[in-house]
C-alpha positions in Angstrom: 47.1 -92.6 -59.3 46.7 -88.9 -58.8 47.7 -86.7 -55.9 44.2 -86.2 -54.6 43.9 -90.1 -54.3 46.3 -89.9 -51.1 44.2 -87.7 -49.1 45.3 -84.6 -50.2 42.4 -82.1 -50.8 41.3 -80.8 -53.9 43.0 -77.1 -54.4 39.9 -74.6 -54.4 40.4 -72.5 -57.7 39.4 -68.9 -57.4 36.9 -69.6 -59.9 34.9 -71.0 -57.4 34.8 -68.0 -55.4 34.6 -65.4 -58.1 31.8 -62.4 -57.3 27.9 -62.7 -59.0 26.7 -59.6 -60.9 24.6 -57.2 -58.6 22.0 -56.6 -60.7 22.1 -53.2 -59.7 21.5 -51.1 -62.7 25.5 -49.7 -63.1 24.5 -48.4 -66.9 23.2 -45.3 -65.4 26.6 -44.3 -63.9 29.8 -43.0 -66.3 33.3 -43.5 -65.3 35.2 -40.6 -63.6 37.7 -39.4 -66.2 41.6 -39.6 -65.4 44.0 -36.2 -65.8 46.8 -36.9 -68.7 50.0 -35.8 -65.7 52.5 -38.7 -66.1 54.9 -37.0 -64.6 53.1 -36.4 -61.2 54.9 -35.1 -58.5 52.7 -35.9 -55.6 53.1 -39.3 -54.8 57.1 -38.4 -53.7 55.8 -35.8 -51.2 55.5 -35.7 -47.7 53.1 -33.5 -45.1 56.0 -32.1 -42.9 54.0 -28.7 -41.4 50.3 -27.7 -41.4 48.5 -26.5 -44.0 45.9 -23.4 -43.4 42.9 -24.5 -41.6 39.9 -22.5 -42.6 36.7 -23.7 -40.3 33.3 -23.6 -42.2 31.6 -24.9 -39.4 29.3 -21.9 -38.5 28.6 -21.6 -42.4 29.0 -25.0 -44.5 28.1 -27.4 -41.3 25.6 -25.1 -39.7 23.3 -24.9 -43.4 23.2 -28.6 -43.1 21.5 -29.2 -39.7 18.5 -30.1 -39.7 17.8 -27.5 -36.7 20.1 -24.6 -37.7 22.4 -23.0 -34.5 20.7 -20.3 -32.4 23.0 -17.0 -31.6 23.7 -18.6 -28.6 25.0 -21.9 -30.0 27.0 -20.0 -33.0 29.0 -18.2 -30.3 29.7 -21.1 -28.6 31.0 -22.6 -31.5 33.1 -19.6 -32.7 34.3 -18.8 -29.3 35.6 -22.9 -29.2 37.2 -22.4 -32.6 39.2 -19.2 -31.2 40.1 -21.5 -28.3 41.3 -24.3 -30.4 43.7 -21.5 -32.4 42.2 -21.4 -36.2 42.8 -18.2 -37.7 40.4 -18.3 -40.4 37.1 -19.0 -40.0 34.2 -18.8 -42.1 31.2 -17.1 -39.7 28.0 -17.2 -42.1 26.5 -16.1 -45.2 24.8 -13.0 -44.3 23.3 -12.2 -47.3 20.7 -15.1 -46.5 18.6 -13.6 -43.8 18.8 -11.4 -40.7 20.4 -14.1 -38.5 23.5 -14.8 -40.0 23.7 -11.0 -40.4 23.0 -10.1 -37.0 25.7 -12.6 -35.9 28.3 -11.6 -38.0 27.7 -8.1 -36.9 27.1 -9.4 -33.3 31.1 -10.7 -32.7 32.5 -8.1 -34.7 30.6 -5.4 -32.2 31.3 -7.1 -29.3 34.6 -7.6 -29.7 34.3 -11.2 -30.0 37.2 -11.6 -32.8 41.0 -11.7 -32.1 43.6 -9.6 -34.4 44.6 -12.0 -35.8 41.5 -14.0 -37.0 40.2 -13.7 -40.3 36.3 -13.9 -40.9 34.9 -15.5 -43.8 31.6 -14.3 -45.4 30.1 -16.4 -47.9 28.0 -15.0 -51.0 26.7 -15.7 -54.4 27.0 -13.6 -57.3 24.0 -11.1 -57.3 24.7 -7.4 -56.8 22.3 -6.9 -53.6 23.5 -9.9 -52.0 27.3 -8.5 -52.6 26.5 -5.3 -51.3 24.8 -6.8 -47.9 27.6 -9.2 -47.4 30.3 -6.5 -47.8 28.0 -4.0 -45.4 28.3 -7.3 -42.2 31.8 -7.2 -41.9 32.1 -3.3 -41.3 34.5 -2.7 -38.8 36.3 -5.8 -38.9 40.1 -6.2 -38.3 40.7 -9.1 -41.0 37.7 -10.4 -43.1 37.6 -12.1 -46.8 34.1 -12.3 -48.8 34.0 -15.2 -50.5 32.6 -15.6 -53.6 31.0 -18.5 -55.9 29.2 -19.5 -59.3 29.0 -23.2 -60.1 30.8 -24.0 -63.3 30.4 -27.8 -64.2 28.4 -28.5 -67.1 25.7 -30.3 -65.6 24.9 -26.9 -63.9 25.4 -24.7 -67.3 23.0 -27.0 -68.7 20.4 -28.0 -66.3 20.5 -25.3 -63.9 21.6 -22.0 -65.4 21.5 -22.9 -69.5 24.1 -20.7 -70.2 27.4 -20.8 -72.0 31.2 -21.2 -70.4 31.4 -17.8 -71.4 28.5 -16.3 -69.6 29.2 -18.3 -66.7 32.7 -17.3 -66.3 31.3 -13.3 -66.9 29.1 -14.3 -64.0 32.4 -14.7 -62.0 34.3 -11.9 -63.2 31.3 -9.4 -62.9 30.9 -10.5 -59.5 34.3 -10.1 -58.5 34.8 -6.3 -59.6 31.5 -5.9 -57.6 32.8 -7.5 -54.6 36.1 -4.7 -55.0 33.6 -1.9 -55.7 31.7 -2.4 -52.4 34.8 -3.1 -50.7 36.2 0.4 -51.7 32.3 2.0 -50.4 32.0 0.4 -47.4 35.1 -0.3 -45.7 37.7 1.8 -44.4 41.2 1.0 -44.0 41.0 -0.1 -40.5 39.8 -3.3 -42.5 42.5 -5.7 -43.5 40.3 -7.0 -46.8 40.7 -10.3 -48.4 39.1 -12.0 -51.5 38.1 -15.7 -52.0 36.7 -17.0 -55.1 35.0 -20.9 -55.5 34.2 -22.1 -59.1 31.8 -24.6 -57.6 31.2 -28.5 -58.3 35.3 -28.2 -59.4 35.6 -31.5 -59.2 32.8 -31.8 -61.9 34.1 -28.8 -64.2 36.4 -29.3 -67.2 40.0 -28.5 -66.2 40.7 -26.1 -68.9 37.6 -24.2 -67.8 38.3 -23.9 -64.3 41.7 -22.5 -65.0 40.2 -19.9 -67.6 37.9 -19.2 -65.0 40.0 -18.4 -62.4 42.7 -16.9 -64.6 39.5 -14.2 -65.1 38.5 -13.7 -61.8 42.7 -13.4 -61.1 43.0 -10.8 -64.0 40.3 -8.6 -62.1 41.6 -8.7 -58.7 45.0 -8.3 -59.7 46.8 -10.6 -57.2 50.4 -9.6 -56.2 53.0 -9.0 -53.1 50.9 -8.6 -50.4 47.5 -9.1 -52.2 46.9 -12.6 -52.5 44.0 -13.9 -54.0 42.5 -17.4 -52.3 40.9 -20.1 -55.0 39.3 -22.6 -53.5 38.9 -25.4 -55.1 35.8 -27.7 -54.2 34.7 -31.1 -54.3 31.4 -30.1 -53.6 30.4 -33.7 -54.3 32.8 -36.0 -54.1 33.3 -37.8 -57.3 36.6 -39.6 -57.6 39.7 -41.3 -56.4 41.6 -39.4 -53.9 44.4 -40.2 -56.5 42.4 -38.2 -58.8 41.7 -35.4 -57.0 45.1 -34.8 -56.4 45.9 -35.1 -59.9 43.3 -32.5 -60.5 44.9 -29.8 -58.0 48.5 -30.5 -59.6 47.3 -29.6 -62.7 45.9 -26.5 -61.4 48.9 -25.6 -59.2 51.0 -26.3 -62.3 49.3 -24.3 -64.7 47.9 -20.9 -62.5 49.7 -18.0 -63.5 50.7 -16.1 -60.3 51.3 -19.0 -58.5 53.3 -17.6 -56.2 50.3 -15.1 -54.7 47.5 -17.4 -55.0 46.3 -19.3 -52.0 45.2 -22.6 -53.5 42.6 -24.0 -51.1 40.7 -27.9 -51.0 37.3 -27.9 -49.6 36.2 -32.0 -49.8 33.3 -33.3 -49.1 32.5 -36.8 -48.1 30.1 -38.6 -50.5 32.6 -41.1 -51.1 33.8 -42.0 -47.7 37.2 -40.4 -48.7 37.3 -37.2 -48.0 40.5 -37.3 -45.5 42.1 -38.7 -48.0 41.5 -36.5 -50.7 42.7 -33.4 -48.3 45.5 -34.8 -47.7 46.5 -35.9 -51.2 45.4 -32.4 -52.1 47.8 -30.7 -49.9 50.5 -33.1 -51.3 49.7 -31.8 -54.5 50.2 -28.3 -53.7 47.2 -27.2 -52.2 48.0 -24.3 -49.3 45.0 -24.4 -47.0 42.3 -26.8 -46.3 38.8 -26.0 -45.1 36.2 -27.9 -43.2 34.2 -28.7 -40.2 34.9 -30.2 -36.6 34.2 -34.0 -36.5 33.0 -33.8 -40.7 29.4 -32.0 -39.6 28.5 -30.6 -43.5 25.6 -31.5 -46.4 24.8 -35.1 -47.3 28.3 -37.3 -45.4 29.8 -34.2 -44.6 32.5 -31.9 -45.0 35.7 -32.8 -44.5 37.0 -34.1 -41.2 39.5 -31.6 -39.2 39.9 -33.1 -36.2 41.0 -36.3 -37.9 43.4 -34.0 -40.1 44.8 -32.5 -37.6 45.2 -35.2 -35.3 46.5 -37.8 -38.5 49.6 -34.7 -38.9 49.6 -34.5 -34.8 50.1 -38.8 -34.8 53.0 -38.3 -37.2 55.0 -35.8 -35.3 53.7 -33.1 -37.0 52.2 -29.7 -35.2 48.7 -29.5 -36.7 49.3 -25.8 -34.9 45.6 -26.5 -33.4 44.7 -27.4 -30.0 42.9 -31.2 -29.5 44.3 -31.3 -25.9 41.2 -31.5 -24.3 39.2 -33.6 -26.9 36.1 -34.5 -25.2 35.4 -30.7 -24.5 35.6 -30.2 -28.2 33.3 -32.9 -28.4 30.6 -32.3 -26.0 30.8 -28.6 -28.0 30.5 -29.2 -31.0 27.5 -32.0 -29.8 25.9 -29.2 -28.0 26.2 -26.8 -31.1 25.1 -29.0 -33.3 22.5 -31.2 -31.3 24.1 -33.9 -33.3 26.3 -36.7 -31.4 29.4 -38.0 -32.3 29.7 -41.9 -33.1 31.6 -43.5 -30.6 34.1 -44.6 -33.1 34.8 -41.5 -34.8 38.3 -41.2 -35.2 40.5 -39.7 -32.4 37.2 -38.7 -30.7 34.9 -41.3 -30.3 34.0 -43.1 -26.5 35.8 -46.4 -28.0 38.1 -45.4 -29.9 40.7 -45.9 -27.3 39.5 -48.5 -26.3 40.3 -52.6 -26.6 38.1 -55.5 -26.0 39.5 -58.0 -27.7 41.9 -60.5 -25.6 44.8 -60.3 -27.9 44.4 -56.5 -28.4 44.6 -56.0 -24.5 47.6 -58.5 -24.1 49.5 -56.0 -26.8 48.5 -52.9 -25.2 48.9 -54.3 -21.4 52.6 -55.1 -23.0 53.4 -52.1 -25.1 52.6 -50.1 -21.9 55.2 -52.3 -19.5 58.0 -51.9 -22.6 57.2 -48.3 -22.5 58.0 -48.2 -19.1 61.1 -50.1 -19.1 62.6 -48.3 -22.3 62.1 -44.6 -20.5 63.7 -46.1 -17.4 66.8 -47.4 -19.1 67.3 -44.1 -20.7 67.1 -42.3 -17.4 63.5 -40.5 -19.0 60.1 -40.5 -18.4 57.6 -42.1 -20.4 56.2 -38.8 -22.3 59.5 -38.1 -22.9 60.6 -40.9 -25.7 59.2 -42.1 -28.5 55.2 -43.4 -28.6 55.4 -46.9 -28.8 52.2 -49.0 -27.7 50.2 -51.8 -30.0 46.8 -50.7 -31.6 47.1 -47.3 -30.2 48.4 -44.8 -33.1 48.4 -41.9 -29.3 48.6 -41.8 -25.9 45.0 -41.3 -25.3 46.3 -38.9 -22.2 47.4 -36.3 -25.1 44.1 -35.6 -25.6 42.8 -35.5 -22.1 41.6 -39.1 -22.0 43.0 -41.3 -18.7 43.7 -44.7 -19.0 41.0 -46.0 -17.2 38.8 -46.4 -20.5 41.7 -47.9 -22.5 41.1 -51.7 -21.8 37.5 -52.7 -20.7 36.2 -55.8 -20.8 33.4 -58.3 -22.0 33.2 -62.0 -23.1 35.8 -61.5 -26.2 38.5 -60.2 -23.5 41.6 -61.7 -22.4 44.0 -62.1 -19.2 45.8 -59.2 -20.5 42.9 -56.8 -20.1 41.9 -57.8 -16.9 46.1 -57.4 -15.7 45.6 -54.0 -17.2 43.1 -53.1 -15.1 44.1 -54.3 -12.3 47.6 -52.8 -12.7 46.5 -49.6 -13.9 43.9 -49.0 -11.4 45.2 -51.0 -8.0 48.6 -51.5 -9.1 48.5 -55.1 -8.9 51.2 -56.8 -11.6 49.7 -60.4 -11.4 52.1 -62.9 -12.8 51.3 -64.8 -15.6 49.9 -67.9 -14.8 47.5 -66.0 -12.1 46.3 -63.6 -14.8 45.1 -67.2 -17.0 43.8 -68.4 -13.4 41.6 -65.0 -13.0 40.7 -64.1 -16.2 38.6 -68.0 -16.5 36.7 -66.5 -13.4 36.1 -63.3 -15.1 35.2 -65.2 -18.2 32.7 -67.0 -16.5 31.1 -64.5 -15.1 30.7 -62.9 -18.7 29.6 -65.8 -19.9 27.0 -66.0 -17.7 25.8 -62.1 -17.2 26.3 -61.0 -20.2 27.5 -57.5 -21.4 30.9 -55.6 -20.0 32.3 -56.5 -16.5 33.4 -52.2 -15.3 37.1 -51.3 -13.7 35.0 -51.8 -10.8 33.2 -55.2 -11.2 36.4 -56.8 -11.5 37.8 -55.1 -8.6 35.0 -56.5 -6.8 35.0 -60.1 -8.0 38.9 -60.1 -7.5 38.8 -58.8 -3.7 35.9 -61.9 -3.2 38.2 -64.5 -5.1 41.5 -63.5 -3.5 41.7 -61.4 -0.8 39.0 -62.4 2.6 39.5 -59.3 5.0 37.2 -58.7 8.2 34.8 -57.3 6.0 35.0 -60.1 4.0 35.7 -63.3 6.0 35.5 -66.3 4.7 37.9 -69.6 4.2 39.0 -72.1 7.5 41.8 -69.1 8.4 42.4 -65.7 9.6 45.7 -64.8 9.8 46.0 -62.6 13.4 49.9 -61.9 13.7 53.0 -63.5 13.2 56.3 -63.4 14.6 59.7 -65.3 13.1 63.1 -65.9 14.9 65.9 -67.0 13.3 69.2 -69.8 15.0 72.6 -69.2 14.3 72.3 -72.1 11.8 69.5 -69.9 9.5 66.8 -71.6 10.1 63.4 -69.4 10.8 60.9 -70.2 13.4 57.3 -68.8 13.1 54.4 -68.7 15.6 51.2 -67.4 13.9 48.2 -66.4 16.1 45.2 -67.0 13.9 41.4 -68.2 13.9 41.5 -71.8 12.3 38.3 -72.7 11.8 36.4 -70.4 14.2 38.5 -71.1 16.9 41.9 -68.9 18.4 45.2 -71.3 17.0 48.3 -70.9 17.7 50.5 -72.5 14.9 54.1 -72.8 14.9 56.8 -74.0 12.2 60.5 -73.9 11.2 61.8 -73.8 7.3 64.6 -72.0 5.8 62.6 -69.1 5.3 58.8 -67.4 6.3 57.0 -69.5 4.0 58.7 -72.8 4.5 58.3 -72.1 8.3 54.5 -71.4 7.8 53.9 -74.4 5.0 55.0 -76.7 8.3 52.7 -75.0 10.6 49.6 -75.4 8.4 50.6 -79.1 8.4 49.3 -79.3 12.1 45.5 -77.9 11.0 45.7 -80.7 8.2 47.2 -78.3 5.5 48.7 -80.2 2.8 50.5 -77.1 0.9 53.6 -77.1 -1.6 55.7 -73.8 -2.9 55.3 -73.6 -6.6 56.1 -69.9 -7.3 56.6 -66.7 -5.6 56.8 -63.2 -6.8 56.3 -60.2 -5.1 56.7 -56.1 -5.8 56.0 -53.0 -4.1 53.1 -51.2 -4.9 54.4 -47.3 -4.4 57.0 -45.6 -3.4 58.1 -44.4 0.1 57.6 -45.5 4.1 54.4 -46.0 4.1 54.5 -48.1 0.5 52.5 -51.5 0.1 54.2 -54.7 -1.0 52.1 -57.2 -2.7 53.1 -60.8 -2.5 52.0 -63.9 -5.1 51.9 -67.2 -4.2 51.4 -70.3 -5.9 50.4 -73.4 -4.1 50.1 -77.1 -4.7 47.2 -77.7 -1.8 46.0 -81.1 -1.3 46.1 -82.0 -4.7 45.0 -78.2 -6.6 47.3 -75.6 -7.6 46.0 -72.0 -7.0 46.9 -68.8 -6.6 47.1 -66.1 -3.9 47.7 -62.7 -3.0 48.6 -60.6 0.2 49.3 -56.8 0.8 50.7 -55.3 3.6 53.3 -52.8 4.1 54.8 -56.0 5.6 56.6 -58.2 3.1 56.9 -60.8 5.2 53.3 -60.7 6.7 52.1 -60.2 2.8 53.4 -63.1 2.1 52.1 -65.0 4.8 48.7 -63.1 3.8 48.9 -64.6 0.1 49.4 -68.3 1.9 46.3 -67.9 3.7 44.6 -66.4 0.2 45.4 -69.7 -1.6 44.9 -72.2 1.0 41.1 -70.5 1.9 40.7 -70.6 -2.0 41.4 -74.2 -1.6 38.4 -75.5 1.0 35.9 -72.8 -0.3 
């Protein structure tokens, strides 16, 4: 008899799962060739400082909207880039039409550009457009022209039908016009820089690009104090990130003047990797990395800085730029752009701080209390040890966000969200079993309605549920005032004055305690109630500090929950009696 004759179910081979051709036509796409570097040094590394930032935001990300910034909006985005403290930024390529010119020559007139800021000017290789791009950064106090030719074959076939050699004289010829026009038009009062792209890199032959830029080096002479910036891009992004770091070791490894070369990664985002690919880059020995704010570029975008800086800033690394007040940076770069950021964006985004899941707000709700607890042991405060808290990689408030947004919560929620909110916004630590007890009313009422239940929905429906007031009377009793004596044997004596049922009661009891005492006085209004738990906690600190008292009942038959505050312990626990045995007749 076999094994599957005993009940045991047949095993499912993978066979039976395995994928269906697409039917796609893949015969029009080649493969993405590898780099021969067996000996790769970049996987062993480690991003312990910043790299160079370079924003192309006003140049790169503003070409690719589909309503290009006015002057007005351009400043606004180059003043937020000074704000933010990136010292090279790439303001336009003025060769391309009077705006861009006028800008550039607006912030450099006006004063708009700190020492130690570096403009960027961006121009192809044509003599006129040289000259006019060297002529918009007159009187500027730091500014690099950068240059580019496209040098992939695809483009010396198709698009320029010339030879490697004619393309990389393109470069070279370029280059010496780029010093010639330096030398005409500016004066020394200029600290002048040089940038040079051989574009579609990631598309060009590796031996080419390094003969290339060996050429363009060879003509600008980089030494001590000259340094010569090669930027590298992934103007569409083709491979692996693996790959593209391959590529820049074998570039790193094989430049000659290494040591006075800026080596620079520029990545766009056509395959969704583009963070990635910076970042392996940099491993690889790139020096400097240049993008845009929130990945704004051509086609999926340049590459992402805020999430680069903020992925070094999450590792304890000083991304040396300012995301303090993230949402400002946001509703910024929104305005600039008239583009909005997706509410998941990383770092940035309205959710992404944000958990609705049940299990995800029972972590969080936890990893915050342990935070708590740990500082408090070492005699610190919270921002003062190490970050610590489930599924959130910050502390939101590093970035200006409050906590309020952290936990919200819909049907998929949990107790542990609705504890958070309640703790974090009316300091209210419910105990366990009360959080299960609440969070079915909550879930009911998502159930029904639909949609998320706001911070102050559930405030609402909570205050109803647990805590009748004059402004919200209901249940057979309202508690007026109490007062307890205790004998010389310990025994406590309470008289309450309160309305039982609509009508003035006096109701006395004795126990070994407040609550005893007052279980034994409900007895006489036909209160059948029985102690099960009791917790309790102030709410702040100092005189005039609430207390909020928990109590769980056993009352004729069902067990509930209630709650009192008053600056009164005793009184708020005589409050939460009254909570749970209304809760029990309503």
């Amino acid at each position: 008899m076999s094994d599957t004759s005993v009940g045991r179910p047949t095993p499912v081979t993978n066979a039976t799962h395995s994928q269906k051709p697409s039917g796609m036509p893949i015969h029009k796409y080649g493969t993405y060739d590898a780099v021969d570097i067996p000996d790769r040094s970049w996987p062993d590394e480690r991003i312990t400082k910043a790299p160079r930032w370079l924003s192309t935001d006003l140049r790169d990300g503003n070409q690719a909207l589909i309503d290009p910034m006015s002057p007005a909006r351009k400043r606004e985005m180059f003043d937020l880039l000074v704000r933010m403290g990136y010292k090279e930024i790439e303001v336009g390529f003025p060769s391309s039409g009077e705006t861009d010119f006028a800008f550039v020559r607006s912030i450099i007139e006006e004063g708009a550009i700190p020492e130690d800021v570096t403009i960027s000017v961006l121009t192809q290789a044509r003599e006129e457009l040289i000259e006019r791009t060297v002529e918009s950064v007159r009187g500027a106090h730091r500014a690099t022209v950068h240059l580019y030719n496209a040098t992939a074959p695809t483009f010396r076939r198709v698009v320029f039908r010339g030879s490697k050699e004619q393309v990389k004289q393109i470069a070279v010829d370029g280059t010496r016009l780029v010093m010639e026009y330096a030398d005409k038009i500016l004066t020394d009062e200029t600290i002048f820089g040089y940038q040079y792209s051989p574009e579609i890199f990631t598309d060009t032959e590796l031996d080419f690009a390094l003969e290339v830029c060996e050429a363009v080096c060879d003509v600008w002479q980089p030494e001590a104090g000259r340094e010569i910036i090669l930027n590298l891009p992934a103007t569409v992004e083709r491979s692996t990130p693996s790959t593209h770091a391959d590529r820049f070791e074998w570039m790193s490894r094989n430049l000659s003047r290494r040591e006075h070369i800026c080596l620079s990664v520029h990545p766009h985002n056509d395959r969704g990797t583009a963070v990635a690919a910076a970042e392996l880059a940099i491993m690889a020995g790139a020096d400097r990395i240049e993008g845009c704010l929130f990945g704004q570029g051509e086609r999926t975008g340049n590459v992402d800085l805020v999430t680069l800086g903020m992925n070094l800033f999450s590792q304890g690394v000083d991304p040396q730029i300012d995301f303090s007040q993230i949402d400002e940076i946001r509703r910024t770069s929104e305005y600039c752009n008239q583009m909005e950021i997706h509410p998941r964006h990383p770092y940035a985004g309205d959710l992404v701080y944000t958990a609705f899941s049940g299990s995800h707000q029972d972590a969080i709700k936890k990893g915050f209390d342990a935070m708590e607890a740990d500082a408090a042991a070492q005699g610190k405060t919270v921002d003062d040890i190490e970050w610590a808290v489930p599924y959130l990689p910050i502390d939101p408030k590093d970035v200006g966000r409050s906590y309020e947004a952290v936990i919200r919560v819909n049907s998929q929620s949990g107790k542990g969200g609705i504890a958070y909110v309640l703790k974090n916004d009316h300091k209210l630590d419910l105990p366990r079993r009360m959080q299960i007890e609440f969070s079915k009313i909550i879930q009911a009422k998502t159930d029904t309605e639909g949609g998320e239940v706001t911070p102050k929905a559930i405030w609402s429906v909570f205050q109803d549920e647990y805590l009748p007031n004059p402004d919200n009377a209901w249940g057979r009793i309202q508690l007026r005032s109490g007062q307890t004596t205790t004998d010389t044997d310990g025994v406590d004596t309470l008289t309450v004055e309160a309305v039982v049922d609509g009508v003035e009661t006096a109701l006395t009891g004795s126990g070994n305690g407040p609550i005893s005492a007052f279980f034994e006085a409900l007895n006489a209004v036909g209160v059948d109630a029985r102690l099960l738990d009791y917790q309790e906690h102030t709410m702040s600190e100092g005189a005039s500090a609430q207390a909020a008292s928990y109590i769980e009942c056993a009352i004729d038959g069902k067990v509930l929950w209630g709650i009192g505050i008053d600056a009164n312990t005793t009184r708020a626990s005589l409050k939460a009696v009254v909570s749970a045995v209304n809760r029990a007749t309503r």
